[in-house]
ZAVEX-450767 format. One record per atom (N, C-alpha, C, O): residue number from 0; residue in one letter; atom name; x, y, z negated. Coordinates in pm, whole numbers. Each point is the difference from the previous one (the first is absolute). Example, Ala and Ser with C-alpha at 12.3 -4.5 7.8 and 13.67 -1.06 7.14 Angstrom:
2
+-----+-----+------+--------+--------+--------+
|   n | res | atom |     c1 |     c2 |     c3 |
+-----+-----+------+--------+--------+--------+
|   0 |   a |    N |   1319 |   -569 |   -780 |
|   0 |   a |   CA |    -89 |    119 |      0 |
|   0 |   a |    C |     90 |    120 |      0 |
|   0 |   a |    O |    104 |     -2 |    -66 |
|   1 |   s |    N |   -139 |    107 |    138 |
|   1 |   s |   CA |     82 |    119 |     -6 |
|   1 |   s |    C |    -77 |    109 |    -73 |
|   1 |   s |    O |     51 |    111 |    -17 |
+-----+-----+------+--------+--------+--------+
This chain:
93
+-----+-----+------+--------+--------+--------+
|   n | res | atom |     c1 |     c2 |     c3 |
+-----+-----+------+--------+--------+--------+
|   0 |   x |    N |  -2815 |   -190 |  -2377 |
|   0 |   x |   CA |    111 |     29 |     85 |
|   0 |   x |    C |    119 |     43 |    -85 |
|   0 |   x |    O |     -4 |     87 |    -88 |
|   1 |   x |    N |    133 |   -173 |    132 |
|   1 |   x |   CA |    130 |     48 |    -72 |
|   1 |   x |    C |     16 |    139 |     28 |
|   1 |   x |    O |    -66 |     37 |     97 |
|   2 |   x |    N |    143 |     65 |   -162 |
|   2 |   x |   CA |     42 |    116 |     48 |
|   2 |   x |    C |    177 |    -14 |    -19 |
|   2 |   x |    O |     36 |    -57 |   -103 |
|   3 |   x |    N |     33 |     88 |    162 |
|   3 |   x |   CA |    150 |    -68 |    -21 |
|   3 |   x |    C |     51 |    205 |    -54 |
|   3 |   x |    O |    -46 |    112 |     19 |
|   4 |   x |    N |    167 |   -177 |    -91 |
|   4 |   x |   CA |     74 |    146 |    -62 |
|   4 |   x |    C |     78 |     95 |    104 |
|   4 |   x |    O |     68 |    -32 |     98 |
|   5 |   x |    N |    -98 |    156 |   -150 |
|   5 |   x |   CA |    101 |     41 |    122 |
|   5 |   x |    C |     97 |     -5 |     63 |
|   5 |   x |    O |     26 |     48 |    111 |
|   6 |   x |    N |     75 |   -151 |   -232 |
|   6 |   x |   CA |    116 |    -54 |     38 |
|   6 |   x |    C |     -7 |    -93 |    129 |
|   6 |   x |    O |     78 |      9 |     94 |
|   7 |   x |    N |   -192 |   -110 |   -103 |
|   7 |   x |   CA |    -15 |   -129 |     94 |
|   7 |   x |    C |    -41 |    127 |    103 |
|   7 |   x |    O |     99 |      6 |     73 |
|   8 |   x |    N |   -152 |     53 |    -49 |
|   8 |   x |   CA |    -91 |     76 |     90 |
|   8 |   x |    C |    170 |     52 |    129 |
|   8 |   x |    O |     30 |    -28 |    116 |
|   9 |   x |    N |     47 |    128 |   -253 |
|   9 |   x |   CA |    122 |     56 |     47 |
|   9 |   x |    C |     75 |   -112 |     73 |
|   9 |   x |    O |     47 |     13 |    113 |
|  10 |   x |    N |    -40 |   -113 |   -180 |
|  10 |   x |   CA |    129 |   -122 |     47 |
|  10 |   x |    C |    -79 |    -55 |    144 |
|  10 |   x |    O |     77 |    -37 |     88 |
|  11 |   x |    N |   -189 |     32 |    -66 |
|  11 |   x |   CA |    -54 |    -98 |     92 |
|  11 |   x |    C |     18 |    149 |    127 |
|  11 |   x |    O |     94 |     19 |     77 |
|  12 |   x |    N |   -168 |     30 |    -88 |
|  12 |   x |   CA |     37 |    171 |     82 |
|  12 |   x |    C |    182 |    -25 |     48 |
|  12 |   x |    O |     25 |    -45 |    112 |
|  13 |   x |    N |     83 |     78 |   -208 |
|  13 |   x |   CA |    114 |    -20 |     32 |
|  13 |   x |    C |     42 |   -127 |     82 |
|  13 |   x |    O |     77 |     40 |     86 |
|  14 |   x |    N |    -94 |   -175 |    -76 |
|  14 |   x |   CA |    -27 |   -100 |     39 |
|  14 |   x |    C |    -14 |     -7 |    146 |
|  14 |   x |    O |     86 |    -42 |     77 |
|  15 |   x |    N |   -228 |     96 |    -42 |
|  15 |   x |   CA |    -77 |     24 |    138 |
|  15 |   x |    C |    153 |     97 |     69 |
|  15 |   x |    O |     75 |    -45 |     87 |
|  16 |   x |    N |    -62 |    169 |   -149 |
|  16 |   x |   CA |     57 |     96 |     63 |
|  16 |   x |    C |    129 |    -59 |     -1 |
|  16 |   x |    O |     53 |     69 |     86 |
|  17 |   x |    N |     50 |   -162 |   -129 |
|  17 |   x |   CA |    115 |    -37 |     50 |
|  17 |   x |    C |    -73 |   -124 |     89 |
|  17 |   x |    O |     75 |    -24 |     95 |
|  18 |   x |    N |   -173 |    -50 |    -92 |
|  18 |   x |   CA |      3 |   -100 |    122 |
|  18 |   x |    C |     -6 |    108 |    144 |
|  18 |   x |    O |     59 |     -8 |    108 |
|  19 |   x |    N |   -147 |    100 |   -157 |
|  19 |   x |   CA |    -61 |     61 |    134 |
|  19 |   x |    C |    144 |    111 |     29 |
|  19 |   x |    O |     14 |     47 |    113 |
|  20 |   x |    N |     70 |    -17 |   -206 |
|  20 |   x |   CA |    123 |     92 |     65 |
|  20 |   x |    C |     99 |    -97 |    115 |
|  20 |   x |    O |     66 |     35 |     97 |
|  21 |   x |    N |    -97 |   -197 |   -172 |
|  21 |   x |   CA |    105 |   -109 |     72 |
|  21 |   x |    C |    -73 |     -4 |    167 |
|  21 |   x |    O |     70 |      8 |    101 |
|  22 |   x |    N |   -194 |    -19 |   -100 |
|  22 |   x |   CA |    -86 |    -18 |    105 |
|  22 |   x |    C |     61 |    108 |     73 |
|  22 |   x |    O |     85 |    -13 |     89 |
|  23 |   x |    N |   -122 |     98 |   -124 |
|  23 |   x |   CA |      4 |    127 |     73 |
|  23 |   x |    C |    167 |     49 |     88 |
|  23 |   x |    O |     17 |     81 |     91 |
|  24 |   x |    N |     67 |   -152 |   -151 |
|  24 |   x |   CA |    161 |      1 |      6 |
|  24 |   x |    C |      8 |    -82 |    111 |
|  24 |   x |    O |     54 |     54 |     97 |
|  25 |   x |    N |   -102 |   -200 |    -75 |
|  25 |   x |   CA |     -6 |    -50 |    102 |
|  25 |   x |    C |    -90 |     21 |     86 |
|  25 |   x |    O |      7 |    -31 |    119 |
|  26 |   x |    N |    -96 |     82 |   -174 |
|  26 |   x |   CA |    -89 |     28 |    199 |
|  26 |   x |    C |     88 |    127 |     45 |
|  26 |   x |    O |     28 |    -22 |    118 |
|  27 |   x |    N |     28 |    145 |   -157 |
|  27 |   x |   CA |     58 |    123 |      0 |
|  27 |   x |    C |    128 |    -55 |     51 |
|  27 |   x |    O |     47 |     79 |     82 |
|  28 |   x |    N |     47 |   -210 |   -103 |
|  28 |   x |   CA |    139 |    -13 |     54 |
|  28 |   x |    C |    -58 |    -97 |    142 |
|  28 |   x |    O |     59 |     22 |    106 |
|  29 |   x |    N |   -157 |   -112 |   -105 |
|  29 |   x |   CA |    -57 |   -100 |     93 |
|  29 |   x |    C |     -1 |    167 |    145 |
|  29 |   x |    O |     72 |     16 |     98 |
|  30 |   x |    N |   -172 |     60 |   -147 |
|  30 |   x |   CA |    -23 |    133 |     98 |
|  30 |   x |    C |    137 |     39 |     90 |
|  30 |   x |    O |     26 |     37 |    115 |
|  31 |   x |    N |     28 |    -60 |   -211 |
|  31 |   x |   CA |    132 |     69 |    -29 |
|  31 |   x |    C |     43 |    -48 |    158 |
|  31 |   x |    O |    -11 |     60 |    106 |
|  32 |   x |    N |     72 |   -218 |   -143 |
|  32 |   x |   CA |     47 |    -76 |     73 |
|  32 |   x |    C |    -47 |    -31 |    104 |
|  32 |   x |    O |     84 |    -10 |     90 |
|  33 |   x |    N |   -198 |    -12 |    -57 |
|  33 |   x |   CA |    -95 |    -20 |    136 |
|  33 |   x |    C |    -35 |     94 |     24 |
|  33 |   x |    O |     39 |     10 |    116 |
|  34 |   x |    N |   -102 |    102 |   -144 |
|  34 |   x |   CA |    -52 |     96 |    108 |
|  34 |   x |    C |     80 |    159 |    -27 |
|  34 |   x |    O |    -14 |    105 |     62 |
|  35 |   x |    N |     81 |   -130 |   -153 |
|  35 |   x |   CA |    107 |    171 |      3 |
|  35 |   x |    C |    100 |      7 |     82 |
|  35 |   x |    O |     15 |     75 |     96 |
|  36 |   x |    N |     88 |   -199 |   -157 |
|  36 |   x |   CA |    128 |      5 |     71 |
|  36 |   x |    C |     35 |   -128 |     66 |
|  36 |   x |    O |     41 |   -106 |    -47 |
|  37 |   x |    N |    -75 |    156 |    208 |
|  37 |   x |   CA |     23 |    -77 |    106 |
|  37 |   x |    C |     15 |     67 |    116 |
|  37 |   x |    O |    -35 |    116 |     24 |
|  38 |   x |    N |    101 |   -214 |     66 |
|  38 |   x |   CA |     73 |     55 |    116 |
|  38 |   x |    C |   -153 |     80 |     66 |
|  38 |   x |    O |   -119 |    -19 |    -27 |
|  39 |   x |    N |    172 |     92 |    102 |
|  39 |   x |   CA |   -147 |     28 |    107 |
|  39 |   x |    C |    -41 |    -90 |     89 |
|  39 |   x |    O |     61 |    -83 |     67 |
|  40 |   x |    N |   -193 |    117 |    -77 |
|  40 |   x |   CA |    -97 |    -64 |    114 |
|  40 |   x |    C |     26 |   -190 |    -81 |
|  40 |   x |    O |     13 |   -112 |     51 |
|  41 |   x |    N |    -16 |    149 |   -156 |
|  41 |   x |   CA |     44 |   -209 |    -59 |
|  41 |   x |    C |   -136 |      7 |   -117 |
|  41 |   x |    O |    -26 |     88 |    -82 |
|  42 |   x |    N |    -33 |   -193 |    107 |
|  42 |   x |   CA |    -68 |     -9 |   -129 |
|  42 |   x |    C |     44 |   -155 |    -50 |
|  42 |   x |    O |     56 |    -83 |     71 |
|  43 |   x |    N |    -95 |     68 |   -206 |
|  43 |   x |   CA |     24 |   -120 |    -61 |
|  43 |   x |    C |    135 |     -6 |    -50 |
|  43 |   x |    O |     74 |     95 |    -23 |
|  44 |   x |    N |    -43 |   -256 |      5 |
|  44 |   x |   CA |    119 |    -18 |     25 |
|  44 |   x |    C |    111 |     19 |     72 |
|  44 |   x |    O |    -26 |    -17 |    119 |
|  45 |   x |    N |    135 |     44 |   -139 |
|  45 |   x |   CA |    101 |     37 |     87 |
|  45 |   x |    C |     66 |   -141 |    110 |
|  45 |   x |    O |     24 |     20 |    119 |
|  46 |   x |    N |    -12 |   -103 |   -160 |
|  46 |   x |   CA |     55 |    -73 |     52 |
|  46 |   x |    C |     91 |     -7 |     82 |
|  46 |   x |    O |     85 |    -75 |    -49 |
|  47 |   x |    N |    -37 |    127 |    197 |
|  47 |   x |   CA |    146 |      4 |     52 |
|  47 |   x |    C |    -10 |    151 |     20 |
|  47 |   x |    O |    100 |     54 |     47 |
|  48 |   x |    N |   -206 |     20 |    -75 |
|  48 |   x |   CA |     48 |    154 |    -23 |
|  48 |   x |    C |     45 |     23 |   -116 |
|  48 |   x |    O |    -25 |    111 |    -48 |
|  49 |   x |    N |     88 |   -190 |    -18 |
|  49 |   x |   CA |     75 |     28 |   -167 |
|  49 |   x |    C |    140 |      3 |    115 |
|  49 |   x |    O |     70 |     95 |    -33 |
|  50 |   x |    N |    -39 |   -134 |     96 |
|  50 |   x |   CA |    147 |     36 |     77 |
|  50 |   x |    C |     19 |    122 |     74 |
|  50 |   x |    O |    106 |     15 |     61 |
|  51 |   x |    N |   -218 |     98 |    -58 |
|  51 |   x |   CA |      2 |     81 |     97 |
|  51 |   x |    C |    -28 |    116 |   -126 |
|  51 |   x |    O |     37 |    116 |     15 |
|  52 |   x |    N |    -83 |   -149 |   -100 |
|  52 |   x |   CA |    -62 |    113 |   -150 |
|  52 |   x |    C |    149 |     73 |    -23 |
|  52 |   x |    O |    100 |    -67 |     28 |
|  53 |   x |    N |    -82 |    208 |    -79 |
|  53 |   x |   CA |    101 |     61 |     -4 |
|  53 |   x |    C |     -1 |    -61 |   -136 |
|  53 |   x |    O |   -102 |    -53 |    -46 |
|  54 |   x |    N |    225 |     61 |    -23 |
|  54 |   x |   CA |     89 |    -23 |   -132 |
|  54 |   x |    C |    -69 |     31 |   -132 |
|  54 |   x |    O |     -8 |    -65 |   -104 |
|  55 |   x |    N |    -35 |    173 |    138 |
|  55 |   x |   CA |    -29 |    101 |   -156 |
|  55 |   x |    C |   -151 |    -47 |      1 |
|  55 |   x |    O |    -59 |    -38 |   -101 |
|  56 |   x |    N |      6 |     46 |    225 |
|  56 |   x |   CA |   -174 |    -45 |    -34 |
|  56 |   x |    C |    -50 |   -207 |    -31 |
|  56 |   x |    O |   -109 |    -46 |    -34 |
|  57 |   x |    N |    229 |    -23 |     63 |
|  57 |   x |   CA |     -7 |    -93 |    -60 |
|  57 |   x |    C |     25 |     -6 |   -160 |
|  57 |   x |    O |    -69 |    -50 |    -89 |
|  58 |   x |    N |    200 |    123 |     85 |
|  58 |   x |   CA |     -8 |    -14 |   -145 |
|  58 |   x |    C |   -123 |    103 |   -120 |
|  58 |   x |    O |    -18 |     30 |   -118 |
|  59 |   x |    N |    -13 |    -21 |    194 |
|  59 |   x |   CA |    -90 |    118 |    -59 |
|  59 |   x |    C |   -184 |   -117 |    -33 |
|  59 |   x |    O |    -84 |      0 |    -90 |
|  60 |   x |    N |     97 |    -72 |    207 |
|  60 |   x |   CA |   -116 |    -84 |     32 |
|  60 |   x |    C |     25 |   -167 |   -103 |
|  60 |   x |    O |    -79 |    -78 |    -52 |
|  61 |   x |    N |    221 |     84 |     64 |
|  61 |   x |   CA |     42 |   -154 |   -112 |
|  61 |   x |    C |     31 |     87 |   -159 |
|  61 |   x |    O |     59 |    -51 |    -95 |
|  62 |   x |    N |   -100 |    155 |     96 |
|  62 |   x |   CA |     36 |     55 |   -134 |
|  62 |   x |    C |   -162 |    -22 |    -66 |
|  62 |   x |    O |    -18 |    -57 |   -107 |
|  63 |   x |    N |    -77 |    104 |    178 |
|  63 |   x |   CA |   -159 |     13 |      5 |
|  63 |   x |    C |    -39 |   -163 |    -24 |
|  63 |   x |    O |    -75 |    -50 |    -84 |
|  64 |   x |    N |    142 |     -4 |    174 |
|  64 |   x |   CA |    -28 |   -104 |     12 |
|  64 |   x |    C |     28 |   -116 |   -196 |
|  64 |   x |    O |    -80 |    -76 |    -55 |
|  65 |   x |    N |    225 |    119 |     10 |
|  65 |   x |   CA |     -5 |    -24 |   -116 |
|  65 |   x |    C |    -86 |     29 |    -96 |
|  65 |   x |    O |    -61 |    -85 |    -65 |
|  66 |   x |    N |     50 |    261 |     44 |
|  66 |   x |   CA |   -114 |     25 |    -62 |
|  66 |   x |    C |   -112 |    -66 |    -10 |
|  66 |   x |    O |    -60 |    -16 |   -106 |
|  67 |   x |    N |     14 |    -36 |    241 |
|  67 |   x |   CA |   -133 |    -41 |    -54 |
|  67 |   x |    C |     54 |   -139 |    -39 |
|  67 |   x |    O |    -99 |    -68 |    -25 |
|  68 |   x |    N |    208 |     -3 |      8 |
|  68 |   x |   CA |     27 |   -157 |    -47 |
|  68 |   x |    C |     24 |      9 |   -154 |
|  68 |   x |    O |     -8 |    -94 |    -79 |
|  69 |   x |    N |     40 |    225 |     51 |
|  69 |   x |   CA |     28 |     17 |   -187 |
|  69 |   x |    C |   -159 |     12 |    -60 |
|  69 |   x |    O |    -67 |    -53 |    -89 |
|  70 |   x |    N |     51 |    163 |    204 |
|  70 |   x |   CA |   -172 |     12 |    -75 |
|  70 |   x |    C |    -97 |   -175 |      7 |
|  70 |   x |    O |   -101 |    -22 |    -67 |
|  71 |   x |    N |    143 |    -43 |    128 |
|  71 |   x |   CA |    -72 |   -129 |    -12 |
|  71 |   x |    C |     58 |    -75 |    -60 |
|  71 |   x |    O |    -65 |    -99 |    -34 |
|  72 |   x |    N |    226 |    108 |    -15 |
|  72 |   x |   CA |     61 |    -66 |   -122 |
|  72 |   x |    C |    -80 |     20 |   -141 |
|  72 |   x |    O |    -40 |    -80 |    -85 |
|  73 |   x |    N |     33 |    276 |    102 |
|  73 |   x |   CA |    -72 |    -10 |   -131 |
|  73 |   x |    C |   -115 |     -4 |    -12 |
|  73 |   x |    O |    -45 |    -31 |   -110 |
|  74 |   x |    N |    -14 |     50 |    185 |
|  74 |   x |   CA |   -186 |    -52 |    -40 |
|  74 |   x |    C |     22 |   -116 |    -38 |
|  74 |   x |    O |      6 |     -3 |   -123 |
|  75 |   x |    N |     13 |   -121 |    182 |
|  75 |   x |   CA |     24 |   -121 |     17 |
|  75 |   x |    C |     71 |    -52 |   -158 |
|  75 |   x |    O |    -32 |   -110 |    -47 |
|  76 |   x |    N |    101 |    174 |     -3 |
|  76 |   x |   CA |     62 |    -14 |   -153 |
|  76 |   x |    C |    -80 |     76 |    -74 |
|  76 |   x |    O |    -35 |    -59 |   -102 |
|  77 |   x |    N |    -22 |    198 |    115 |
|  77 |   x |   CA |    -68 |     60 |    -96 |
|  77 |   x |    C |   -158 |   -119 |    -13 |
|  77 |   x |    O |    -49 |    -38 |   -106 |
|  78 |   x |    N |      1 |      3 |    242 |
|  78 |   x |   CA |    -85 |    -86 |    -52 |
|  78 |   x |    C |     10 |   -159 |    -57 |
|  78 |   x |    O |    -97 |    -67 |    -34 |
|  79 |   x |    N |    227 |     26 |     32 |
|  79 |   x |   CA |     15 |    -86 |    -32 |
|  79 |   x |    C |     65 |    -15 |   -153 |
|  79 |   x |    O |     24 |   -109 |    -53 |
|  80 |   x |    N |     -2 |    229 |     -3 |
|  80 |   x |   CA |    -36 |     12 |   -136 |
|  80 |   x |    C |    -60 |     66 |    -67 |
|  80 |   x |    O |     31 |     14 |   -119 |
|  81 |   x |    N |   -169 |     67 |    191 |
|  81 |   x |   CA |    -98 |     11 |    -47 |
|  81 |   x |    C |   -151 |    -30 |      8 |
|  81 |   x |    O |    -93 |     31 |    -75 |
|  82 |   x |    N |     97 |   -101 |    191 |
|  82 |   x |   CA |   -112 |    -72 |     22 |
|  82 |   x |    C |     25 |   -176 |     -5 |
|  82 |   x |    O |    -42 |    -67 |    -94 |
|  83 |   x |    N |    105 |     17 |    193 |
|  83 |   x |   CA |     46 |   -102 |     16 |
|  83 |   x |    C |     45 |    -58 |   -116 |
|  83 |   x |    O |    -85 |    -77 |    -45 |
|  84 |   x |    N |    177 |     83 |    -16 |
|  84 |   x |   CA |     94 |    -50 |    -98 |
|  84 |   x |    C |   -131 |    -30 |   -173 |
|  84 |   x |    O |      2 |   -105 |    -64 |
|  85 |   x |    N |    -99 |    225 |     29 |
|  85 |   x |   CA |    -72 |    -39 |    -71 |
|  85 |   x |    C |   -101 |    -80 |      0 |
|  85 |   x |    O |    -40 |    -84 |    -81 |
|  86 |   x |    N |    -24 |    148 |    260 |
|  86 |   x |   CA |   -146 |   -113 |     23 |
|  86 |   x |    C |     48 |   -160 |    -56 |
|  86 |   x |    O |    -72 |    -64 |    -77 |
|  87 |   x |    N |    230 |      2 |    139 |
|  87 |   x |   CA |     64 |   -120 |    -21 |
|  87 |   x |    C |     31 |    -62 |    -92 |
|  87 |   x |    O |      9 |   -123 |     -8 |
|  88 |   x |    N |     24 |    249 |   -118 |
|  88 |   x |   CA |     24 |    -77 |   -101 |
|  88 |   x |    C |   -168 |    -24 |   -102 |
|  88 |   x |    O |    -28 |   -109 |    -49 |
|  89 |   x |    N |    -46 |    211 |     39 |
|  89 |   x |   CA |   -126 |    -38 |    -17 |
|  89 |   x |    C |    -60 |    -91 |     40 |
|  89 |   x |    O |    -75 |    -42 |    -88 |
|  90 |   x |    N |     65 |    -47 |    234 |
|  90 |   x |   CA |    -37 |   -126 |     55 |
|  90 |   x |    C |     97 |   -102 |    -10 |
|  90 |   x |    O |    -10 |    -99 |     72 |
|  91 |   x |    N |    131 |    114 |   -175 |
|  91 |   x |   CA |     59 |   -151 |     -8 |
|  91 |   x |    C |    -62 |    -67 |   -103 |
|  91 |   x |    O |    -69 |     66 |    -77 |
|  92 |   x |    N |     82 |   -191 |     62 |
|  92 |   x |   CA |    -27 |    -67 |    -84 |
|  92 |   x |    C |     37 |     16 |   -105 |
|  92 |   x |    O |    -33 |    -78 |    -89 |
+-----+-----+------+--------+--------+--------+
């Protein structure tokens, strides 16, 4: 059995814990947006109660709503140059 250095040990540890901080950013803004801040008595989507939502709790709900679109920008780039981008160049010809 390999035993890997503490370095590989440290880097792969660091690794997990920024995928799982990205994870965690979007289920926490997803919460956010569907079941925190919404009109009463509304579940889900808003759909023509986005015309009846006061001012400040929309923007408050499309602010959440970004958050979780950066946090899936960067997972989505962090894994695509650190997982993605090497598996690819290792399997080219």
């Amino acid at each position: 059995m390999r035993t890997r250095s503490p370095k590989a040990v440290f880097l792969a540890a660091l690794h997990w814990i920024i995928i799982a901080n990205f994870v965690f950013e979007m289920v926490y803004a997803g919460y956010m947006v569907f079941s925190v801040i919404k009109p009463e008595g509304h579940q889900g989507p808003l759909w023509a109660a986005a015309k009846t939502m006061p001012f400040e709790m929309m923007v408050t709900r499309r602010l959440y709503a970004i958050e979780f679109w950066i946090a899936t920008a960067g997972l989505a780039l962090y894994l695509a140059l650190t997982v993605i981008g090497p598996w690819r160049r290792r399997e080219a010809p």
